[in-house]
N, C-alpha and C positions, 0 to 999 in steps of 0.2 A: 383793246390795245393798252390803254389806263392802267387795266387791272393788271395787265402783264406786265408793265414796266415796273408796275409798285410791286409785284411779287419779287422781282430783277431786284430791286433797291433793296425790300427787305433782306435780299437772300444775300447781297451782298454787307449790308451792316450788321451781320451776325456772323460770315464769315469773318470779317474784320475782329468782329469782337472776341472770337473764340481765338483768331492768330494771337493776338494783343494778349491775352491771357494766358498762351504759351508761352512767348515770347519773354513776359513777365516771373513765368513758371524756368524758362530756362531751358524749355524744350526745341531739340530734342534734349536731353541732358547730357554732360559732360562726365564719364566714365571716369570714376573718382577711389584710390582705396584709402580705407583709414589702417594708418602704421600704425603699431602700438604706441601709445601715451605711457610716459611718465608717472606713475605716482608719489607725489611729492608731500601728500596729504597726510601719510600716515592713519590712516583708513584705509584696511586692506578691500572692502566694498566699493572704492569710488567708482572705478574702472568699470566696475559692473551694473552701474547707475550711469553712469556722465556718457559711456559710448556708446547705448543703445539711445539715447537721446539725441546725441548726436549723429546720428547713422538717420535718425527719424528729420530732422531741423533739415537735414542737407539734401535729403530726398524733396522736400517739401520746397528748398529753393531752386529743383530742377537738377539736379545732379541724380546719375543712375551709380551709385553705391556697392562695391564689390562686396561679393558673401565672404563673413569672416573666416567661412571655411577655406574662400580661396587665396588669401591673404597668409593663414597659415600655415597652409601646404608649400606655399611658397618659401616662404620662413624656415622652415622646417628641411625644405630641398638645399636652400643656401647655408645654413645652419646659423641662421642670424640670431642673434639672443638680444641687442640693442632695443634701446624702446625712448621714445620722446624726440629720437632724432634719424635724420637719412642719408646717409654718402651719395654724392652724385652717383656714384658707379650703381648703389643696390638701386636706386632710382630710375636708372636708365635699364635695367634688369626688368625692372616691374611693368614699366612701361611698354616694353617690347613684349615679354611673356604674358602679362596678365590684360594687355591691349587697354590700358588707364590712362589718360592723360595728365591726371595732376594727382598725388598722395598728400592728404593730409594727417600732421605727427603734431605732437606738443607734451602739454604735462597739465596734470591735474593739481593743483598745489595748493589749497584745501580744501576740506570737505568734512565741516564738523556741524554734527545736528545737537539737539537741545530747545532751549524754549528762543533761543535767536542762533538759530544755524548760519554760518559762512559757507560759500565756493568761491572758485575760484578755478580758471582755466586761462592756460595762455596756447596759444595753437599757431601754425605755421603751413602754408603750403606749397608746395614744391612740385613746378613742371618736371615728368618724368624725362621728357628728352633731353633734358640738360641738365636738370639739378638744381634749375634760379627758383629762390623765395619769390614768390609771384605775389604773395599777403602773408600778412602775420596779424594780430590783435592779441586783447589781454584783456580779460574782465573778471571781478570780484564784488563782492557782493553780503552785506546778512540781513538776514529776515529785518531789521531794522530799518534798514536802508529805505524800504518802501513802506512804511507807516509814514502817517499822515495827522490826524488828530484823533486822538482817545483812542489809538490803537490800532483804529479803521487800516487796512493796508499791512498789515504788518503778517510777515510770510513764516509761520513755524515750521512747515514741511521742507526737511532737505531736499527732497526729491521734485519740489516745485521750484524753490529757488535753484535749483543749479540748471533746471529747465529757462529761468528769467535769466540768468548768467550766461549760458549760450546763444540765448535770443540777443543778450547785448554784442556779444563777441562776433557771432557771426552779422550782426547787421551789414556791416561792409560787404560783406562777403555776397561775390554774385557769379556766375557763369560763366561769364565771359569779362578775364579779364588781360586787359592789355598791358604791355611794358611799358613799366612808371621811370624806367632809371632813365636820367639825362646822359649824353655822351661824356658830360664833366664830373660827373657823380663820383666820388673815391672807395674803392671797396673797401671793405673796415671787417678783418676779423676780432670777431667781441669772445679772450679766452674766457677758461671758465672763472666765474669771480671763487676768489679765499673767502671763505664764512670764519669768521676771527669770533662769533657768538657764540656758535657752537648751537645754534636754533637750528638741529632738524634739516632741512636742505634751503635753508635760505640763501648758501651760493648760487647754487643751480638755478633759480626763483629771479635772483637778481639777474642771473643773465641773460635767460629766457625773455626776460620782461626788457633789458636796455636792446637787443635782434628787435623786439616786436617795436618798439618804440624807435631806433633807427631806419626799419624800412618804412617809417611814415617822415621821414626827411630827407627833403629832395637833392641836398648835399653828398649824402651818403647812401654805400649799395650793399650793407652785411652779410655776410658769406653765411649761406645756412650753415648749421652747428653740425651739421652731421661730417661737413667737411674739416673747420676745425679740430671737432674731434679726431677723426684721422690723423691731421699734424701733430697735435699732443703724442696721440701712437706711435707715429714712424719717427717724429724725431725724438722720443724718451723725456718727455719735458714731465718734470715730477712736479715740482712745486706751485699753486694756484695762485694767480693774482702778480705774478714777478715771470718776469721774462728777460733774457739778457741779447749783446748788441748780435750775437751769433747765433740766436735762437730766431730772433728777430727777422735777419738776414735771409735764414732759411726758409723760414716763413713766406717773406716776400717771393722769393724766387721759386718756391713750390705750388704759392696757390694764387701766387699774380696779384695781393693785395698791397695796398697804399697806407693802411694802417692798422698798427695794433690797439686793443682797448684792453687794459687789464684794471681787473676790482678787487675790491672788499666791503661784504659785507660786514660792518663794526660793530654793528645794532640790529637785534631783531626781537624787540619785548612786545607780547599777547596785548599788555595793560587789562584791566580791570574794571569796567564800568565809568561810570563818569570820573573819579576823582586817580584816576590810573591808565589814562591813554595809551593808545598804543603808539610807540616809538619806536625808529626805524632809520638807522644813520648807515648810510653807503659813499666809497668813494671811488674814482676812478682815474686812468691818464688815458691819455692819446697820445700812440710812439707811430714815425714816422720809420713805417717797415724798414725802410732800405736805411736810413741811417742811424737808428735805433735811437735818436733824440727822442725828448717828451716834448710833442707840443701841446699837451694843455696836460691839467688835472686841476681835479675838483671833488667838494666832498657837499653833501646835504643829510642834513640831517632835520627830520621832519616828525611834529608830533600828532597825534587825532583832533588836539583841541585847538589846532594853529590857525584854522579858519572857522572857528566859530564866530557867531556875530551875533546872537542872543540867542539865551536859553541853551538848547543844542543846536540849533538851525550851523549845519557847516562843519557839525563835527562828524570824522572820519570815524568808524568802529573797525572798519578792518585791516588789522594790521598787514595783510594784504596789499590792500587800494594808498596805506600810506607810503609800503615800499615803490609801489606804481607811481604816486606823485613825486618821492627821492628821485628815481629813474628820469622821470618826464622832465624834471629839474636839471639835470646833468646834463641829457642828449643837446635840450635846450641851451643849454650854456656852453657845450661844446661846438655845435653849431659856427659859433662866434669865432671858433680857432680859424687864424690865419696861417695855410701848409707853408711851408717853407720847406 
């Protein structure tokens, strides 16, 4: 009788354990497609580096991953060309036809090798039944970043570091996730920011990164960009970064939001090694959709060596991660706005 009960016991704390280990895996998984990314790198390879990686990281947190074949056929039947972003409607499309619950889109925005390579990915997910940003994140990264003493640590291989990049990005990222918005939360569509540098796509870069960085504030609910971008469309709005009281208006009463965000990126320099940081100045406002007032604006400008504390210990290399802490800075300080 002994022996049978401990066979009993054993056979139940290893079922446990093997549940527990699904459970933690994510399984069964969540029926997941990747919509084309962005390339914002300027490396025409990233794409073909950064999303088999990530196709691999997302299986491995329990998600079952649709074949790219079937992603493009779809594509292809809708005749979509878009990439980095998703309209509720194509989303609700995917959803029904390709039987996926959640699409994840974003953008690659660098990806340079050498003897200290950069990445960088900012990504977005999006329930198919509705079209809501369920997560967003942003990581950047160069081989420097993880050196340690006399070199120890420090990552030459692009294709390893943009592997450590998505490990950071997706850490949040789980299976099952539930709605974070409050009932009081204000929708905020974020247009696309003006690049006044003339760096490459560092508008697109800033805006991608203030959406990721807004839906981590319990204040505010950002209208994934695919919709956005639609309004741009239907209402002919040309100009980046400026928007007027009738642009404004229409906005609200087309996609239900409580406020505008329009930018400018002012600054976007590489810098040079230690004596030539890298520098990164953006601004923004917050317009009160319906009445096309500004209630806030603000500008940061931030350099790699501004939190240094000795030696290098604090300093920033990617010009990247310092447009991420301008961003962090803003949402932060917008936060503070009182709506009226």
């Amino acid at each position: 009788m002994k022996s049978r009960n401990g066979l009993l016991l054993l056979f139940i704390i290893v079922a446990f354990a093997v549940g527990a280990a699904n459970v933690s895996k994510g399984a069964p998984g969540e029926k997941i497609a990747i919509f084309p990314f962005e390339n914002f790198s300027g490396d025409k390879n990233a794409l073909a580096v950064v999303v088999p990686q990530l196709k691999v990281k997302l299986e491995q947190k329990g998600y079952a991953v649709l074949k790219e074949e079937e992603v493009n056929a779809f594509l292809l039947k809708e005749r979509i060309r878009t990439s980095g972003y998703i309209s509720k409607e194509v989303a609700r499309k995917m959803g029904s036809e390709l039987g996926v619950g959640v699409i994840l889109t974003g953008s690659v925005n660098s990806f340079v090798g050498g003897t200290d390579p950069r990445a960088g990915v900012t990504a977005f997910l999006v329930r198919a039944s509705d079209g809501m940003l369920v997560w967003a994140n942003h990581a950047a990264a160069t081989g420097d970043d993880f050196e340690k003493i006399l070199g120890i640590g420090k990552i030459e291989s692009l294709e390893r570091l943009s592997g450590k990049v998505l490990d950071r990005m997706l850490k949040s990222l789980g299976p099952q996730l539930a709605d974070r918005y409050s009932k009081n939360a204000l929708r905020i569509a974020v247009m696309p920011f003006q690049n006044k540098c003339k760096a490459g796509d560092s508008g697109m870069v800033a805006t991608y990164m203030f959406i990721s960085e807004l839906f981590r504030s319990e204040k505010y609910v950002p209208l994934e960009f695919g919709e956005v971008r639609k309004l741009v469309v239907d209402l002919r709005m040309k100009d980046k970064g400026e928007i007027n009281l009738k642009s404004s208006e229409a906005v609200a009463g087309l996609a239900g939001v409580d406020g505008i965000v329009v930018g400018c990126v002012d600054a976007y320099r590489e810098g040079s090694g230690v004596s030539t940081p890298p520098e990164v100045e953006i601004s923004a406002r917050l317009i009160n959709a319906r009445q096309g007032k500004i209630l806030w604006s603000g500008n940061s400008q931030v350099k790699g060596d501004d939190s240094v504390i000795m030696l290098d210990w604090g300093r920033i290399w990617s010009p990247e991660n310092v447009a991420h802490k301008a961003v962090r800075e803003l949402v932060k300080d917008m936060e503070k706005t009182k709506w009226r």
